[in-house]
C-alpha positions in Angstrom: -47.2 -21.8 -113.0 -44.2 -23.4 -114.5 -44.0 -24.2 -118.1 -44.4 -27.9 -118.0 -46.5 -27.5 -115.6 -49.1 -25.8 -118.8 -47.8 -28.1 -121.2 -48.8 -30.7 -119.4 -52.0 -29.6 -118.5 -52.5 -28.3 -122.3 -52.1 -31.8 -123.2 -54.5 -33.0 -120.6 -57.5 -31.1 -122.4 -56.8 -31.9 -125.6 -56.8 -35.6 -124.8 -60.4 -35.4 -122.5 -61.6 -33.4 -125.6 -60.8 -35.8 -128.1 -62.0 -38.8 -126.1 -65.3 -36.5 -125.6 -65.8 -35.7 -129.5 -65.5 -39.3 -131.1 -67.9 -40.5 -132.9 -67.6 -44.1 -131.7 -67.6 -42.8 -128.0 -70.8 -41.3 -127.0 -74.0 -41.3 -127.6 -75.2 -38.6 -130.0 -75.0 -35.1 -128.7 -78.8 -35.0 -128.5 -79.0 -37.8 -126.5 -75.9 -37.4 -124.3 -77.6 -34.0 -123.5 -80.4 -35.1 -122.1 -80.1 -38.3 -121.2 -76.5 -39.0 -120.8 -75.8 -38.4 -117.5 -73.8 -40.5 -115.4 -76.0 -41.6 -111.9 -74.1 -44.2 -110.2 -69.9 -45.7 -110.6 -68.6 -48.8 -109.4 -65.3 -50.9 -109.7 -64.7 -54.6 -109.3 -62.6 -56.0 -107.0 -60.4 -57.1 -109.5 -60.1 -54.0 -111.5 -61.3 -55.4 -114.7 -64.8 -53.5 -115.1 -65.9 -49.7 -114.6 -69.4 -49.9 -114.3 -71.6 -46.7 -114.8 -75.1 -46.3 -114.3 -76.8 -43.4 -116.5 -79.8 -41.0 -116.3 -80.9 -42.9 -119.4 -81.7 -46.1 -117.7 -78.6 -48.3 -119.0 -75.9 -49.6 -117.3 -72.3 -49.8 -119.4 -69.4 -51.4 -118.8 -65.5 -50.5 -119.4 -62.8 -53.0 -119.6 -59.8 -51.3 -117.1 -57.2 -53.2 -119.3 -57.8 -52.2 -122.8 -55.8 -50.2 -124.3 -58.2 -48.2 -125.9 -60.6 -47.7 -122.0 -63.0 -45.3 -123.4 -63.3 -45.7 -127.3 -66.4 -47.6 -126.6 -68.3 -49.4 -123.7 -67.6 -53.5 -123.4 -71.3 -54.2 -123.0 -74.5 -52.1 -122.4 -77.1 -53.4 -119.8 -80.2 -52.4 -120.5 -84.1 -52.9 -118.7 -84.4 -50.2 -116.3 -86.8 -47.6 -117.2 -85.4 -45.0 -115.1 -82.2 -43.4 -113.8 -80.0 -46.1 -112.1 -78.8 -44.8 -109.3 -77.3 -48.4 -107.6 -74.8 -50.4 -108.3 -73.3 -53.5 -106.2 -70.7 -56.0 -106.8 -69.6 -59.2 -105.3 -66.4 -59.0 -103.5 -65.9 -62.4 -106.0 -66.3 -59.8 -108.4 -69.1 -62.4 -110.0 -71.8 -60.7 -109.5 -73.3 -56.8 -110.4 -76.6 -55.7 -109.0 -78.1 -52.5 -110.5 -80.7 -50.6 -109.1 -83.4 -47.4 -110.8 -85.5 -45.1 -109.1 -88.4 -47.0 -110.3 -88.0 -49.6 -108.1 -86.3 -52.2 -110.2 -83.6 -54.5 -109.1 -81.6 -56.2 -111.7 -78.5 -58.9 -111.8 -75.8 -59.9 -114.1 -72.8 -62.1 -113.9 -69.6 -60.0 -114.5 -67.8 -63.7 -114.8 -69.4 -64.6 -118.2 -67.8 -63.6 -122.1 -70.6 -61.3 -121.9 -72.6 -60.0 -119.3 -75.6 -58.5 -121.1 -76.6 -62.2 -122.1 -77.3 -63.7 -117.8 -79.1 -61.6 -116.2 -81.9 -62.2 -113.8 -84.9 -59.1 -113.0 -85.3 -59.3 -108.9 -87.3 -56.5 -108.2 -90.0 -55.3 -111.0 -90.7 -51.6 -111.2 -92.9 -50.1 -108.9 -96.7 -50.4 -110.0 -97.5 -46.4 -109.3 -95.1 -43.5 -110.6 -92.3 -42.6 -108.8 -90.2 -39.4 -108.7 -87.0 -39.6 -110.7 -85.2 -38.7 -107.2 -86.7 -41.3 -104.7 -87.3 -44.9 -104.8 -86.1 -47.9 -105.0 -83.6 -49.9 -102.9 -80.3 -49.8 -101.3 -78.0 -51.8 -102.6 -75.1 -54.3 -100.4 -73.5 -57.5 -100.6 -72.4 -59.2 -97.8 -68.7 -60.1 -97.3 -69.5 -64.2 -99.0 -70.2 -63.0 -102.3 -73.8 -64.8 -101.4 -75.9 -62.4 -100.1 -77.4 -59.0 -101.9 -79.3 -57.0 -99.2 -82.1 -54.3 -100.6 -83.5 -51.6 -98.4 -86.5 -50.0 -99.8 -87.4 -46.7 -99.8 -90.2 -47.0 -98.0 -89.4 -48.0 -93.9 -90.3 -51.5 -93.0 -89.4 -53.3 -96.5 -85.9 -55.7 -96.8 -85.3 -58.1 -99.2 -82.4 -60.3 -99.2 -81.8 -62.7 -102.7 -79.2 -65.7 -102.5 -76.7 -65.4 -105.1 -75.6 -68.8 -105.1 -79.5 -70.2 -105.8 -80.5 -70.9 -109.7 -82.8 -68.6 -108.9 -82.2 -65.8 -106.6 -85.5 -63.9 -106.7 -87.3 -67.4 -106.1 -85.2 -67.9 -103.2 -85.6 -64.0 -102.0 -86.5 -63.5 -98.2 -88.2 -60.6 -97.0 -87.8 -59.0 -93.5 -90.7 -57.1 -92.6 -89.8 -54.8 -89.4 -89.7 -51.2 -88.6 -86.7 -51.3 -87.8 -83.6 -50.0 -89.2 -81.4 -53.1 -90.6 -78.2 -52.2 -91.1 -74.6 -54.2 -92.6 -71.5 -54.1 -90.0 -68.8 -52.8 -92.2 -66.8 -56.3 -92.1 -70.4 -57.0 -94.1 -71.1 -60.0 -92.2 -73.5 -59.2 -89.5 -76.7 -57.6 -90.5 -78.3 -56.0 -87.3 -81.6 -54.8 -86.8 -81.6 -51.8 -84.2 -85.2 -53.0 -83.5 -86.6 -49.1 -83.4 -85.7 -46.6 -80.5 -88.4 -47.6 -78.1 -87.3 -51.4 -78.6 -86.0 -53.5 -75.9 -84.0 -55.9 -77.9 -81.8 -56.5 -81.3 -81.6 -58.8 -83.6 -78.5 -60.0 -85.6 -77.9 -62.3 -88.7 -75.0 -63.9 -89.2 -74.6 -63.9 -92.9 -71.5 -66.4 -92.6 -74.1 -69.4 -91.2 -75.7 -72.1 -94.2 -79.1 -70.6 -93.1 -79.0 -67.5 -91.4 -82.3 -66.9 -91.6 -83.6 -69.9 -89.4 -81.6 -68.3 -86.4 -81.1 -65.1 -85.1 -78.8 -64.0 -82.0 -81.2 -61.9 -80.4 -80.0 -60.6 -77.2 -81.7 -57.5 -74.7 -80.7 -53.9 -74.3 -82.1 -50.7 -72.9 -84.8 -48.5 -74.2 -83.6 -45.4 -75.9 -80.0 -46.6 -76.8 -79.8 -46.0 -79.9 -76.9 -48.8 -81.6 -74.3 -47.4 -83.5 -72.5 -49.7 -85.4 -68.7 -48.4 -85.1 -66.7 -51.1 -85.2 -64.5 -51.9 -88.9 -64.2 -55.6 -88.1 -68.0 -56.1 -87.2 -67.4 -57.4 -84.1 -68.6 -54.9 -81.4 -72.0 -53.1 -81.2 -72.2 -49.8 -79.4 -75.0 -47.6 -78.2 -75.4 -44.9 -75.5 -78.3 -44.7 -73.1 -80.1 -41.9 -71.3 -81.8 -42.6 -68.3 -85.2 -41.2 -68.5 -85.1 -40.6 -64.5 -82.3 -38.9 -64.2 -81.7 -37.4 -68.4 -77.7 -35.8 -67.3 -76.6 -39.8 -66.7 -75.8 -41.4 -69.0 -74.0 -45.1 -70.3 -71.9 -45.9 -73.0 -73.2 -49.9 -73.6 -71.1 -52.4 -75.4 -72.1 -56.0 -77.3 -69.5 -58.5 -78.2 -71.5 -60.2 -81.5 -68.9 -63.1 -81.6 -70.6 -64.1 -77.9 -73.9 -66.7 -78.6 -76.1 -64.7 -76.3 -74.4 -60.9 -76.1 -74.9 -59.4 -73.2 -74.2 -55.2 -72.4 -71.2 -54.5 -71.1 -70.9 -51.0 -69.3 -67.9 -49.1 -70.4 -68.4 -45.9 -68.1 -71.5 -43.8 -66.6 -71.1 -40.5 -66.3 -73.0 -37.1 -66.0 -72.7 -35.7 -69.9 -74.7 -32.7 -70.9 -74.3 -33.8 -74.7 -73.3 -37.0 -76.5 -69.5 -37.8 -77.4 -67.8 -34.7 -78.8 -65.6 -37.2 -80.8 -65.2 -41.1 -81.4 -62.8 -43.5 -82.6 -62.5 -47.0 -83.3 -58.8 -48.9 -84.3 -59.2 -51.2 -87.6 -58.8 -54.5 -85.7 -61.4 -53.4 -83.6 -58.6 -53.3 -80.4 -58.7 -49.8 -79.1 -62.1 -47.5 -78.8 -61.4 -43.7 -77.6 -64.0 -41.2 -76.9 -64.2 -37.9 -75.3 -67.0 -36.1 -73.9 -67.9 -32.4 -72.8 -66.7 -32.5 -68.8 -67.4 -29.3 -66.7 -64.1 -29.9 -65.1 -61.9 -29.3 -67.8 -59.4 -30.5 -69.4 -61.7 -32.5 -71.2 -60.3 -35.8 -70.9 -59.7 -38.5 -73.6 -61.5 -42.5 -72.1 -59.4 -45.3 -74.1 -60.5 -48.8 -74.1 -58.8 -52.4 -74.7 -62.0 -54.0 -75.9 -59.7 -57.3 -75.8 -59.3 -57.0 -72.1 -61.8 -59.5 -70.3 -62.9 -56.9 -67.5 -63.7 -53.9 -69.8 -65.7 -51.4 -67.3 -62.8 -51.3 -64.3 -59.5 -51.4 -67.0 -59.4 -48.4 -69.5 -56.9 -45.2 -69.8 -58.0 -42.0 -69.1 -56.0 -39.2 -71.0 -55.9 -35.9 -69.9 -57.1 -33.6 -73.3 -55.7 -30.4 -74.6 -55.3 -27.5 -71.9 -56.1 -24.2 -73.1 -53.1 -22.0 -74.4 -53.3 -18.7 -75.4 -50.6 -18.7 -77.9 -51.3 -19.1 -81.4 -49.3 -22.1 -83.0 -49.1 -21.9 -86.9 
């Protein structure tokens, strides 16, 4: 190791051990033992707050542009009874939703001199005991800033609150489905896979005034699974099997931005396994998957998912031939 190399490095640890041994940093030794933790971390969008949720039930915050970032926490959020292990913010970076394994969902606006002071309870803890490592909800916000989406723990509970309402747990809506409801990473589209043995899907458009008195509901297969793949939340993918005939199977493909989406067959083929490997461009252009073949090479199928006759117009690549030299 090169000398600057340990000087710098010797300087590293005696500035994390400082910052560790201040008396107006931590909590007291005790209490930092046992209780101190650190459960959940989140960033705003505009790099002003650090947000970490502790083992000891509070939330703290750390102004980013202080000079002095860790000599004490800006504010300290406290309700929740047990470890918060959830933490969401508004891409407006308004908004902060904690969440504990007790069950407990709470709000506070990250806008306001002090965020401690406006703060709103959602979800009250869970009635029986919970174990410090399960419960309580999964935590998203949708791309608006308006919407905080809440998975429960237990399969069949959804709550949604409305960010912009006076009162968001007033104006909470609760899905009740055994499905599994999940957020398209451009955070707009919440789709429900409607369970395995379903024959349709249902998806929310977070985007509309009221998404909730309209959903796009459109058919597909039994047994086709969805996987949600695509970065700009635009496409909606899922493979069948054919129960008849098990080695035959379809890769199946819904355009969300259609009013009614209808499956689109990208290829049917005989696959002993699922895709070996897929991949999916940011702008949502160009899907590429490759499959286990008994004619090998195994090739590599490449799609335009812009191009208006999908099935019959895709590249086939050929895929990497065996070679029995060793390349280093």
């Amino acid at each position: 190791m090169r000398p600057n190399t340990m000087l710098i490095m010797l300087i590293l640890n005696s500035l994390v051990w400082s910052i560790l041994t201040r008396a107006d940093n931590t909590l007291p030794s005790k209490q930092l033992k046992e209780d101190g933790a650190v459960e959940s971390v989140a960033i705003d969008p505009a790099d002003l707050w650090l947000v970490t949720g502790g083992n000891d039930g509070n939330v703290r915050l750390w102004n980013l542009r202080t000079q002095e970032l860790f000599a004490k926490s800006s504010s300290v959020l406290r309700g929740h009874r047990q470890p918060v292990r959830q933490l969401a913010i508004t891409p407006d970076g308004q908004w902060l939703a904690t969440g504990s394994s007790d069950g407990m969902v709470r709000l506070c606006n990250l806008a306001c001199s002090d965020p401690s002071v406006i703060s709103h309870e959602l979800s009250p803890p869970e009635v029986k005991a919970r174990s410090k490592d399960r419960g309580g909800w999964t935590l998203e916000m949708s791309g608006n800033s308006r919407w905080l989406i809440g998975r429960g723990a237990e399969l069949g509970r959804t709550k949604v609150w409305d960010l912009q309402a006076q009162d968001p747990k007033a104006k909470s809506v609760v899905l009740e489905t055994s499905a599994t409801l999940e957020l398209c990473p451009n955070h707009r589209w919440l789709v429900s896979d409607g369970g395995y043995d379903a024959e349709k899907t249902q998806v929310w458009d977070l985007d509309a005034t009221d998404p909730w008195s309209r959903s796009v509901t459109f058919q597909r297969l039994r047994r086709a699974p969805l996987d949600v793949k695509s970065p700009d939340g635009r496409w909606v993918f899922a493979r069948h099997r054919d129960e008849m005939e098990p080695t035959k199977d379809q890769i199946l493909l819904w355009d969300l931005k259609e009013k009614s989406p209808t499956a689109k067959i990208l290829i049917t083929h005989k696959w002993p396994t699922p895709p070996r490997a897929s991949g999916i461009s940011p702008d949502g252009q160009w899907l590429a998957m490759t499959f286990d073949f008994d004619d090998k090479p195994y090739p590599v199928d490449l799609w335009d998912l812009r191009n208006d006759n999908l099935p019959s117009r895709h590249l086939v690549w050929p895929g990497h031939e065996h070679d029995s030299e060793t390349h280093l």
